[in-house]
N, C-alpha and C positions, 0 to 999 in steps of 0.2 A: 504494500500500500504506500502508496508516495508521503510525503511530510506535508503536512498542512497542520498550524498553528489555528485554531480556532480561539477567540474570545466572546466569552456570554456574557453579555453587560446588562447586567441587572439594576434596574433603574427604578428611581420613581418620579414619573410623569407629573401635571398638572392637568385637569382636563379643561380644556379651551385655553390652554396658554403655548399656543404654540410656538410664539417667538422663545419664549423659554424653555418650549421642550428641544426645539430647534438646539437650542444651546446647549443645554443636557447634553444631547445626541453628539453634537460635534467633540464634544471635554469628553467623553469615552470611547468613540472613536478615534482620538486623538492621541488618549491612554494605551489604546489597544496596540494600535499602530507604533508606538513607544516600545512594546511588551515584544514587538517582533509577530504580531496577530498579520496571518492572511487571510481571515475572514472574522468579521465582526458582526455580532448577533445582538440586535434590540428585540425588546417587545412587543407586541400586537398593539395597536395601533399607537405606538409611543408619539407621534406627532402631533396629535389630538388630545392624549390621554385619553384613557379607558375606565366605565363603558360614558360615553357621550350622549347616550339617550337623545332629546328631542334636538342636540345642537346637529345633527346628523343633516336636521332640513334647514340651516342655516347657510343661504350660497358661500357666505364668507366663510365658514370657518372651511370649506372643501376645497374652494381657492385656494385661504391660506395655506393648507398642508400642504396642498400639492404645490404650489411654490415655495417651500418649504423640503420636501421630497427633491423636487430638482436641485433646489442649491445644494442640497445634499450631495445628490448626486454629480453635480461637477465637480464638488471636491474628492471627489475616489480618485484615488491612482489604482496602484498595485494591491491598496489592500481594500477587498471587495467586501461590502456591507449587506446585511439581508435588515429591512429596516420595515415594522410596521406600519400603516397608514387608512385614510380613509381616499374610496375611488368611487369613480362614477364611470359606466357606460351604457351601453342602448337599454342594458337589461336595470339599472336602477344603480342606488349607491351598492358599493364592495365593503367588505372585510378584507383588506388585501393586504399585502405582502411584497418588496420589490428588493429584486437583486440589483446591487448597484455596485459598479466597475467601471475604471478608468471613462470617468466621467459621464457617466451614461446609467440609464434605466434598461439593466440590459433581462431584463426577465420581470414576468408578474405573475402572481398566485393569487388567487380570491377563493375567501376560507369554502369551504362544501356545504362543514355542517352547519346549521346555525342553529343554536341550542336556545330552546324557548321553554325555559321550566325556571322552577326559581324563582331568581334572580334575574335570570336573563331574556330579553326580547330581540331579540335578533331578526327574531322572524317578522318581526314589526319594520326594521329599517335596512337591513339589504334582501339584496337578490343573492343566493347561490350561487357559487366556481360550481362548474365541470369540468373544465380541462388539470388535465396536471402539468403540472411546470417539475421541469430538471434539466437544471444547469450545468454544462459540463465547466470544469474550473479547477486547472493544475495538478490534470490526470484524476478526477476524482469527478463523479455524478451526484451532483447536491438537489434533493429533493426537498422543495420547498410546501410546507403545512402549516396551520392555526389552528391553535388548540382547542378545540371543540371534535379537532380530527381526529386527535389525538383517542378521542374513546368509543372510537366508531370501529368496528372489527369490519373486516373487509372492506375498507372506504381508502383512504389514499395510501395508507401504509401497505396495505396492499398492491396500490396500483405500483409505488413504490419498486418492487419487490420485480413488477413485470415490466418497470423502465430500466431496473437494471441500477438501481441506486444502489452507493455503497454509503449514505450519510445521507439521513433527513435534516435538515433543520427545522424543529419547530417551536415558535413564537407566540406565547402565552401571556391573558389577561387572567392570570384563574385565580379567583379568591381564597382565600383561606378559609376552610371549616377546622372544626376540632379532631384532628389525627389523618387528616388529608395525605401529609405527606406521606404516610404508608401507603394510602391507597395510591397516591399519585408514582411513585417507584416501583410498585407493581406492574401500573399500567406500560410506565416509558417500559420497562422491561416488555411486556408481551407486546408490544408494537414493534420494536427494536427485533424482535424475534422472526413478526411476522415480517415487516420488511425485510430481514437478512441484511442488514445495512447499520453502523453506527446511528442514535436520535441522538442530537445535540438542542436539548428542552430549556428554554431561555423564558425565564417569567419574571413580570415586572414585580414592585414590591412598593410598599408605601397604602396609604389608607385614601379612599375617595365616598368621600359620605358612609353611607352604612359599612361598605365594602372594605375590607384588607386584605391587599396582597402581600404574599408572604414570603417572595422569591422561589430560595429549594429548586433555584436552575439546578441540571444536571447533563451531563454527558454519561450515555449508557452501549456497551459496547453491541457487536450481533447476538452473541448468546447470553444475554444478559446482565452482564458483569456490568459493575459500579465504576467509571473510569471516571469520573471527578463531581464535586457535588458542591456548591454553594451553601452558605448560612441562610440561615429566616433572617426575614425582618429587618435585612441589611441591604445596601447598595453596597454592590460587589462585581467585582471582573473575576468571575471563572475562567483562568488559560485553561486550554488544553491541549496536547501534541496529539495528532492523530495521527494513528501508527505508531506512537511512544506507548512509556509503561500506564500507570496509574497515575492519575495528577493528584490536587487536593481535593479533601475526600472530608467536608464537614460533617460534625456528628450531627444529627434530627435532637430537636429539642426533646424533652419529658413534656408532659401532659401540661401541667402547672405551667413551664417555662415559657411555654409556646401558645399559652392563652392568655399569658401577663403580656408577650411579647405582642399580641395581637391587639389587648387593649392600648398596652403603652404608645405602639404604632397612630393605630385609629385617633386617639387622642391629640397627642401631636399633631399629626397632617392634619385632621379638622380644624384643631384652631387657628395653627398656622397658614394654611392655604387661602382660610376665610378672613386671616390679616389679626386675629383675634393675641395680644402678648400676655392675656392674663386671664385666669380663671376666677369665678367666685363659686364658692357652695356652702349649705349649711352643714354643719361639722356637729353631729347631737352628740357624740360619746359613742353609738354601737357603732355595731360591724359595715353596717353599707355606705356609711358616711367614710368610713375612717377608711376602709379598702377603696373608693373613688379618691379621697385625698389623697391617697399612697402614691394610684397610677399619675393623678396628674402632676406629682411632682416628680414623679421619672420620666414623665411623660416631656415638661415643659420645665424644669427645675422649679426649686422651691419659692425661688422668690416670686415668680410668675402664680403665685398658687394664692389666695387670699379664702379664709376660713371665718364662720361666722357663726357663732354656740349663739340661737335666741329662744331662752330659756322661757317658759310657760310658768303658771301657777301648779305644774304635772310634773315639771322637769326635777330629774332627781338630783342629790349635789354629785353622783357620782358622775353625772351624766356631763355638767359642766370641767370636773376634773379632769375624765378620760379625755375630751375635746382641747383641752389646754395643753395637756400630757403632751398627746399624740401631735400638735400644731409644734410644741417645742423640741421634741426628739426629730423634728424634721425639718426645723427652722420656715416654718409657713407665716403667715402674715395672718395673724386672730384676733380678732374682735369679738366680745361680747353686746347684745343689744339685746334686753330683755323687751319680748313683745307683749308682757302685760297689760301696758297702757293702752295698747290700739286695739286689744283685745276685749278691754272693758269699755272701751268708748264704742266696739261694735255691738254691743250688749245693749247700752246706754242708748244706741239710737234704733234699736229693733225693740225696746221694751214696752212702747204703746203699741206693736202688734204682737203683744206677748212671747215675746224675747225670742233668744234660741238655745234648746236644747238637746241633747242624745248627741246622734250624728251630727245633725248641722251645728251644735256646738264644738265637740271635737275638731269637724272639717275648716269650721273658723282659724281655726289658729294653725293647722298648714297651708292656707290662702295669705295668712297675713306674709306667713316663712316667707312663700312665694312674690309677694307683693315687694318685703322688704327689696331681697336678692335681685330680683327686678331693678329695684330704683336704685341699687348699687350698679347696677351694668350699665344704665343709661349715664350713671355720675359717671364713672370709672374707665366705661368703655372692657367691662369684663366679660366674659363669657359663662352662662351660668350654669356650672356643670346640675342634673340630678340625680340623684342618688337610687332610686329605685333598682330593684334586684329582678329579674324575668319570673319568679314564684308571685312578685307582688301584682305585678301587670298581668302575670295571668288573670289572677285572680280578683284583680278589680281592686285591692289593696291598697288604694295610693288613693287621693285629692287628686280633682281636677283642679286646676289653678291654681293648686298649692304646691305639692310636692312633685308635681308634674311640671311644672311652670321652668321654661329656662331652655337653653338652644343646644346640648348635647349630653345624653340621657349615656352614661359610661357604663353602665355595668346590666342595661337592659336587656341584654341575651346568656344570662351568667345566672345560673341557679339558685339558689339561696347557699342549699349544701356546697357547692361551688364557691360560693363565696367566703365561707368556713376556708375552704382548704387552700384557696390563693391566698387569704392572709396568712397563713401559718408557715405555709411555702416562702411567701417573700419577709416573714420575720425570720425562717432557719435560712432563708437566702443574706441575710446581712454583713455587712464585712466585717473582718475578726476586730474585737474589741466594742465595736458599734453598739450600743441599744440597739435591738428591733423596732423599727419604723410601728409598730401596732402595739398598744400596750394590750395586756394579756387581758385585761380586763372585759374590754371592748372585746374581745374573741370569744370569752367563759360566758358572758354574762345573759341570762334570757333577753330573746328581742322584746322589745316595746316600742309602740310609737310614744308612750307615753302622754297622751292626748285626754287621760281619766283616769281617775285613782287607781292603782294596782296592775292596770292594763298591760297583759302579755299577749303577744300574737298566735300565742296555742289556744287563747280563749276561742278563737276566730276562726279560726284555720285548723287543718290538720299536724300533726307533727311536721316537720321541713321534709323530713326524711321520705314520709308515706309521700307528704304532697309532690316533693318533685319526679320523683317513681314516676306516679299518675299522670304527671303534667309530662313528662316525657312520652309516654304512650300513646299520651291523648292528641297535646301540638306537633310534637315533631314526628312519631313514627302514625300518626292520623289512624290511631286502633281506636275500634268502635266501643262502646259502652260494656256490651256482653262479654267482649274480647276481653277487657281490661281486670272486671271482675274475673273470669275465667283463669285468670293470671295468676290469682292469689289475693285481690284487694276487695276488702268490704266492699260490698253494695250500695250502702248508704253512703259510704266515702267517696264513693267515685262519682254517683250520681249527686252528691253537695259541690264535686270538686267542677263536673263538666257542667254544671250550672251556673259556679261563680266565671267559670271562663269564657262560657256564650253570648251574658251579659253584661262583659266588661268589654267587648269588641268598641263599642263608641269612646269610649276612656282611651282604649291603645290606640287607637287612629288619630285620637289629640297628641300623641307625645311625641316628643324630639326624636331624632334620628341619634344612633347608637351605634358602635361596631357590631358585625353581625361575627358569632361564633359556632352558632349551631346549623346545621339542617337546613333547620327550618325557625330563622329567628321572626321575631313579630317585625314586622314591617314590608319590606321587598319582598319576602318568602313568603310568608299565611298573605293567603287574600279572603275574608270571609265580609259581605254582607252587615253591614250595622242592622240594617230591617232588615230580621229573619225570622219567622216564626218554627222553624224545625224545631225541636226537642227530642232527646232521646227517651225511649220509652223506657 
């Protein structure tokens, strides 16, 4: 097999910032080309940023790229680029793909499949490739793919196989789910297998609204052999010698590692992309406050992090401690503002229609939380993280306009149980000598909103444990009622559990946008109907 230097430049885009992705694009080709790279591999449609949804029917942003794509392309010499983009021709917009060599567009690919589940509409905004493109380039046949081909059995890796490739390249927007990358190395393996040919798997990385990419580029040999492999959640240049030994070969993150790494990402790129230097949230003392402060201060550093204990006539003294605690073991920026006052002045002006009590008293006072943090964003110019956990937005758990309230929901695809075991994880992750970023307190302690005397959230709910069992059956693997019982779970629990989830659909259609982790997270994934009358029997 001749020598060919391949580099997979793992990148993270902007989407609609092309002049910057432009630039991007050029500084790693630049690198590559530095590194002794004769071919250099971006991501699916890195010129645009991925996925572009409705900017697709924008004349300008299809211009731009493609003027954009040319300039690209006249700067190629010798060392030849396989580069993402969006195309248009008679049959509609492309997913496309271009080889670019010694100043020219000298090949084009437009993806096959276009995958419409999910997350994804594809099938909304291009038309399907049919032909196959392969390139021949310094004694070597480079077959050009987009990932969604990637998991098609007998679709281009095949065709692959009958043009006679010895090396695919393929150009990935793929999201990150939770343990993907196993599944994603299996696959390059059985593709790599069926083509007969090296896959050189190039995925972009960085967060874009819900979505996190998580790189885990990889180069995989014909029988399956691991011949170099990229980090998550890093911009990185994978070299690799083709026809050499073994390149670098990063290790896959643990379970924990690799869903902090996915928050701390999503975090990040949201605020920053949306121009956002500072976050605010309310900081009460438990666990889902103190786990979203953690991430956004790995996320954006600590000074960027601004925390706000506002304590109730409900609020325990522990509850102000652990929030004090936890803001100075991590150097955050805390303020206390007791919302009593505006809480009894809401009392005060609803008492000649006989006041409010039960519920609507309780929800008072995460409305005011909400109202405060608000009128600190518009002072401050913050971003108002919320703290909700995905157990609570199943289940309708949360204030509308209170604890709902704010422009990036961090930990709303993250279990409750899940949420337990990220803090404990990123307090045994601490550097030697360090305090752990979480005081233990905040870990042990039963939830409360504490919004009424005594108030535990097992009064309400089921144990965390039973409930997110249930809630996993029920949202992500979409098991029916009987199915679920049949499993092992009370009757009465499942049927309390898929009731409180049915009627909370208006509640989670209100809330901010969040990294997605699962499956099937609430937003882009579930699509259900606010007006539905179905019930399970």
């Amino acid at each position: 097999m001749p020598p060919l230097r391949i580099a997979l430049a793992q990148v993270n885009p902007t989407v609609g910032d092309i002049e910057g992705n432009l630039a991007l694009a050029r500084s790693w080709i630049a690198r590559s080309a530095q590194a002794g790279a004769d071919l250099v591999v971006l991501p699916e449609m890195v010129l645009t940023g991925y996925p572009i949804e409705d900017l697709v029917y924008r004349r300008a942003v299809l211009e731009d790229n493609l003027a954009a794509l040319h300039a690209l392309a006249g700067e190629t010499g010798e060392t030849a680029v396989v580069v993402g983009y969006l195309d248009r021709d008679h049959d509609g917009l492309r997913n496309a793909a271009a080889f670019l060599h010694d100043g020219a567009v000298s090949a084009r690919y437009y993806k096959h499949h276009l995958p419409n589940y999910g997350v994804f509409d594809e099938a909304r905004y291009f038309a399907r490739g049919t032909d196959f493109t392969v390139v021949p380039f310094r004694g070597h046949r480079i077959a050009l793919t987009i990932c969604e081909d990637l998991w098609q059995v007998g679709g281009p890796f095949a065709a692959a196989r009958a043009g006679g490739a010895d090396l695919v390249v393929c150009i990935n927007g793929s999201p990150y789910e939770r343990s993907k990358d196993d599944a994603r190395l299996a696959l390059v393996r059985r593709r790599a297998e069926e083509a007969g040919a090296v896959v050189a798997y190039c995925n972009m990385v960085g967060g874009q609204d819900e979505l996190v990419f998580d790189g885990d580029s990889m180069v995989v040999a014909a029988d399956g052999t691991l011949l170099a492999r990229a980090p998550q959640f890093a911009e990185h240049l994978l070299m690799h010698d083709l026809g050499g030994g073994p390149s670098e070969i990063a290790e896959p993150l643990g379970d924990c590692a690799e869903v902090w790494g996915a928050l701390v990402t999503g975090t990040r790129d949201y605020a920053r992309k949306n121009s956002f230097r500072s976050v605010v949230l309310g900081l009460s003392g438990g666990i889902d406050s103190a786990l979203t402060a953690t991430i956004a201060a790995d996320a954006l550093g600590p000074d960027a992090v601004h925390t706000v204990a506002m304590p109730s006539v409900h609020s325990s003294s522990h509850s102000l401690s652990d929030a004090a605690d936890l803001a100075a073991r991590q150097g955050l920026h805390h303020t206390v503002v007791a919302i009593v006052p505006a809480v009894a002045a809401y009392h005060d002006m609803t008492a000649g229609s006989g006041g409010l009590t039960g519920l609507a008293a309780e929800n008072l006072q995460a409305r005011v939380r909400g109202t405060l943090l608000m009128a600190l964003s518009n002072e401050h110019g913050h971003l108002v993280l919320t703290t909700g956990n995905k157990s609570e937005l199943a289940t309708g758990f949360s204030t509308l306009y209170g604890d709902t309230a704010g422009g990036w929901a961090v930990i709303k695809d993250v279990p409750k149980t899940l949420v337990w075991a990220l803090a404990r994880w990123r307090n045994a992750e601490a550097t030697s000598g360090a305090a752990p970023p979480i005081p233990e307190r905040s870990i042990t302690k039963a939830p409360s909103a504490e919004l009424a005397p005594g108030q535990l959230d097992e009064d309400r709910l089921p144990p965390y444990d039973v409930l997110d069992a249930i809630l996993a059956a029920y949202v992500e693997d979409d098991r029916d009622r009987d199915d679920i019982v049949a499993a092992g779970f009370d009757a009465a629990t499942v049927d309390r559990v898929i009731r409180l989830v049915d009627l909370a659909e208006h509640k989670r259609r209100q809330n901010p946008p969040g990294p997605k982790l699962s499956a099937k997270s609430f937003g882009r994934d579930r699509r259900l109907p606010i007006t539905n009358r179905f019930r399970h029997s």
